[in-house]
C-alpha positions in Angstrom: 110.3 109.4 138.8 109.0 107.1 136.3 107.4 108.3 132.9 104.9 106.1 132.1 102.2 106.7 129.0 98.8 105.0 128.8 98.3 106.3 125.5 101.2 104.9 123.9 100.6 101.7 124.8 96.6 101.3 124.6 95.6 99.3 121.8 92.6 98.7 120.4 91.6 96.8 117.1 91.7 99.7 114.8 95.0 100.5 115.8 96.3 97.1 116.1 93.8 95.0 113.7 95.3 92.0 113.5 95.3 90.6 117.0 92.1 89.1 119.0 89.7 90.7 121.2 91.7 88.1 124.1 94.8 89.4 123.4 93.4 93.6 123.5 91.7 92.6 126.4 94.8 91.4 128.1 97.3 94.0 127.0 95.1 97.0 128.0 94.5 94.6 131.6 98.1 95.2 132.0 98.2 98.7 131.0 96.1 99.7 133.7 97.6 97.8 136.0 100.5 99.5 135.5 98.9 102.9 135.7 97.5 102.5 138.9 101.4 101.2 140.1 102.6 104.6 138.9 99.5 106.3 140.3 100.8 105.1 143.7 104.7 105.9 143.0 103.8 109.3 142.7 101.8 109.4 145.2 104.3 107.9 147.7 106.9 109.8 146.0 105.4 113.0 146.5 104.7 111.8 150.4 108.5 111.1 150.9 109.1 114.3 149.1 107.0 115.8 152.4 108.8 114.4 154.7 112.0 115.3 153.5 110.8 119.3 153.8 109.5 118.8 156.9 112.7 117.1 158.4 114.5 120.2 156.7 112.7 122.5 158.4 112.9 121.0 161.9 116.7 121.2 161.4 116.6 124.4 160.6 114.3 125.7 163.6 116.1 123.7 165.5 120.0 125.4 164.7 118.4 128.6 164.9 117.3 127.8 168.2 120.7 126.9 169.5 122.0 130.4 167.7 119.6 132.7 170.3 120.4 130.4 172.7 124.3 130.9 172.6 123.4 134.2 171.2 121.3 134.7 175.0 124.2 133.2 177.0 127.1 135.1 175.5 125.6 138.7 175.0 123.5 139.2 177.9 123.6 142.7 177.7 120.9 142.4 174.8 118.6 140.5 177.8 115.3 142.3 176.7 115.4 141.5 173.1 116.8 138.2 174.1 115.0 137.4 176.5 111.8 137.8 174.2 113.2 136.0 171.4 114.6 132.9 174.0 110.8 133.1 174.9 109.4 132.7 171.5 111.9 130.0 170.2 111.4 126.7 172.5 107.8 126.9 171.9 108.1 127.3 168.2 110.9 124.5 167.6 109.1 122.1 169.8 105.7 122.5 168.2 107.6 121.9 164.6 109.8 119.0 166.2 106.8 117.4 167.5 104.7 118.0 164.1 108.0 116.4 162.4 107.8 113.7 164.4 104.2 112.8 163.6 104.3 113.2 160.4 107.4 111.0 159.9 105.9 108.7 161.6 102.9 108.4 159.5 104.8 108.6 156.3 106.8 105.7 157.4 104.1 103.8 158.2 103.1 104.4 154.3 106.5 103.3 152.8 106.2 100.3 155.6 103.6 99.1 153.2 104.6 99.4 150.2 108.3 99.8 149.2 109.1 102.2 146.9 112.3 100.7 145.2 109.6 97.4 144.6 107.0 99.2 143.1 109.2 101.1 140.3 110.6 97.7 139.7 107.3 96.1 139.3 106.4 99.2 136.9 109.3 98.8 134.9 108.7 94.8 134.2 105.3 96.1 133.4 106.9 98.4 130.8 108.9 95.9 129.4 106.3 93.1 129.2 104.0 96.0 127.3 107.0 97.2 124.8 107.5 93.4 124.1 104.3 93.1 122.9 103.5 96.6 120.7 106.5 94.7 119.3 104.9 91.5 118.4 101.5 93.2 117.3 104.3 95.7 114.7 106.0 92.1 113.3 102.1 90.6 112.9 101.3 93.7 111.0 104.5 94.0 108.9 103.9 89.4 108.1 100.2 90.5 106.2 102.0 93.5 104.5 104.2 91.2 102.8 101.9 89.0 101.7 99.7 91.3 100.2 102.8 93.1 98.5 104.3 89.4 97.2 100.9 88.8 95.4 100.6 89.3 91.5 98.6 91.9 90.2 95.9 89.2 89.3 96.2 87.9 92.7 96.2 91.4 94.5 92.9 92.2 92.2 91.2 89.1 93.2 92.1 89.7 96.9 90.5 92.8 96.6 87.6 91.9 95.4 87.5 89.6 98.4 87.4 92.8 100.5 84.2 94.2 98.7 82.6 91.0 99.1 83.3 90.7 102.4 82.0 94.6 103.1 78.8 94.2 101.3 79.4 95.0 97.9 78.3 93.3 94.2 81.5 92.3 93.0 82.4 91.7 89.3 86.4 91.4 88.4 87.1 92.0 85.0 89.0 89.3 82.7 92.4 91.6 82.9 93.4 92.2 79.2 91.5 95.4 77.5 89.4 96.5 81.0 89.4 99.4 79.7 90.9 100.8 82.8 88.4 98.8 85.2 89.9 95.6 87.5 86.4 95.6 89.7 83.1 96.7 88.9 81.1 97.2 92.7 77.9 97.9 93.3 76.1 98.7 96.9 73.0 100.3 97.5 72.2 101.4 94.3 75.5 102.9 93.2 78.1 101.6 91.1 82.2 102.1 91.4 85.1 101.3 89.5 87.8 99.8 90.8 91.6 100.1 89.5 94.5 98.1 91.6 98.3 98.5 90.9 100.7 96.1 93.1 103.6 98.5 91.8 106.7 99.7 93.6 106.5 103.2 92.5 104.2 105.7 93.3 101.4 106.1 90.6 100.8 109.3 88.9 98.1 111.2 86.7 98.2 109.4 83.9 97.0 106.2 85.6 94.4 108.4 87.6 93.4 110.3 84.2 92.3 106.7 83.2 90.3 105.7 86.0 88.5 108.7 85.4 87.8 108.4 81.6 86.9 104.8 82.3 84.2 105.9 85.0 82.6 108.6 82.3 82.7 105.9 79.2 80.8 103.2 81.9 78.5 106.0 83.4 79.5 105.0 86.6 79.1 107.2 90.1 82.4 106.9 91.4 86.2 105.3 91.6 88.5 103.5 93.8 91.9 103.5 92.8 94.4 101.4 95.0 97.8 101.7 94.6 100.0 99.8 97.7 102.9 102.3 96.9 100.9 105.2 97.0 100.6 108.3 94.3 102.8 111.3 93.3 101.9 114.8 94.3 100.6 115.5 90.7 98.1 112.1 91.0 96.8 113.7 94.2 95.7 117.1 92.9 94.0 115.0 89.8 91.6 113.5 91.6 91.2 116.1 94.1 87.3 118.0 93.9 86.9 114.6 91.7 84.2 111.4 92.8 87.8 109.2 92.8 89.2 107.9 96.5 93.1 106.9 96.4 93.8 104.0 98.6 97.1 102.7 99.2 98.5 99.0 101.2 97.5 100.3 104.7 93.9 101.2 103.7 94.5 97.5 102.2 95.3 96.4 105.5 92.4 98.1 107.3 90.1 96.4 105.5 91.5 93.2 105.6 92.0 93.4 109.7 88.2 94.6 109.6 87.4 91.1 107.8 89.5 89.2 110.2 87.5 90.9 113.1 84.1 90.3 111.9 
């Protein structure tokens, strides 16, 4: 039997962000296609399956029936008990022969139709065609990683701020030297962030969130971003937990930037 999971190979464009509304379209086309092929495997699997039992069965009725039958012809002096049994047995094989019979010839007529060996083939060039491409979609993904994580930290600041403007926001980026621990001032609906970006390879800790956070009392603003694409230390975490600060690291990044592409 073939395992086949829709789940794992449904996409959609938050989980794959950076390909086209076409190209969901046409994998998910496929992935249901393929479910409905394994839909009817199991369904002619479980048929055959049948079949099988019942074939089983008639052979067995049908030795036992021979047994009484030499058992009738070779002890005779049992003829009562016999004799009731001989009886009972014709009847019953024949009625199980004939159901057999029907039956098998229905299910045949089914696998007549559609051949089973062709339609787990089918399912598996299906599966292949759809591994192929969660492939594709992962080396798409992993190309605007890089480029975000090649930029400068100017450049990644700037990108950024991008984002923001893209989502809305009132974007100001700071000149760089003495920000006082502020890249990005935002502002959106009456409230105003502060932004901090690091483009580091190690993963920031409390100090650099400790800050952020002095920064956002000194500018009396009403919360913080920090966004760090190698993430933050245990000890950064608890910092800014209970505090108006959200951590963001590259795949947050990403998110935002696929959400950009998509609009």
């Amino acid at each position: 039997m073939i395992f086949f999971s829709k789940d794992k190979y449904l996409v959609s464009a938050k989980k794959c962000p950076y390909i086209s509304k076409e190209q969901i379209k046409q994998h998910n086309s496929v992935v249901n296609e393929a479910e409905q092929l394994v839909k009817e495997e199991r369904k002619l699997r479980s048929e055959a399956e049948k079949t099988s039992n019942r074939v089983s069965i008639v052979m067995g009725l049908s030795l036992v029936g021979i047994f009484y039958c030499y058992t009738l012809t070779h002890y005779w002096q049992d003829a009562i008990f016999v004799g009731l049994i001989a009886l009972s047995m014709p009847a019953l094989v024949i009625f199980s022969c004939a159901e057999g019979i029907v039956n098998a010839i229905f299910d045949s007529s089914i696998n007549n139709r559609y051949d089973l060996r062709e339609l787990e083939q089918a399912i598996k060039e299906k599966q292949a065609y759809l591994d192929g491409e969660l492939r594709k979609f992962k080396e798409l993904e992993k190309k605007y990683a890089e480029y975000w994580l090649n930029l400068s930290g100017y450049q990644f600041e700037k990108e950024v701020a991008k984002l923001y403007e893209a989502h809305g926001y009132d974007v100001q980026v700071t000149k760089g030297s003495g920000d006082g621990g502020i890249d990005i001032f935002l502002e959106k609906a009456g409230r105003r962030y502060g932004v901090q970006c690091k483009n580091h390879h190690k993963a920031i800790g409390p100090a650099a969130i400790r800050d952020l956070y002095g920064a956002m009392s000194h500018e009396g603003l009403d919360a913080g971003i920090f966004i760090a694409s190698s993430g933050y230390t245990k000890g950064a975490k608890e910092f800014a937990r209970n505090k108006a600060i959200t951590l963001l690291d590259i795949n947050n990044v990403l998110r935002m930037h696929a959400a950009t592409l998509t609009e």
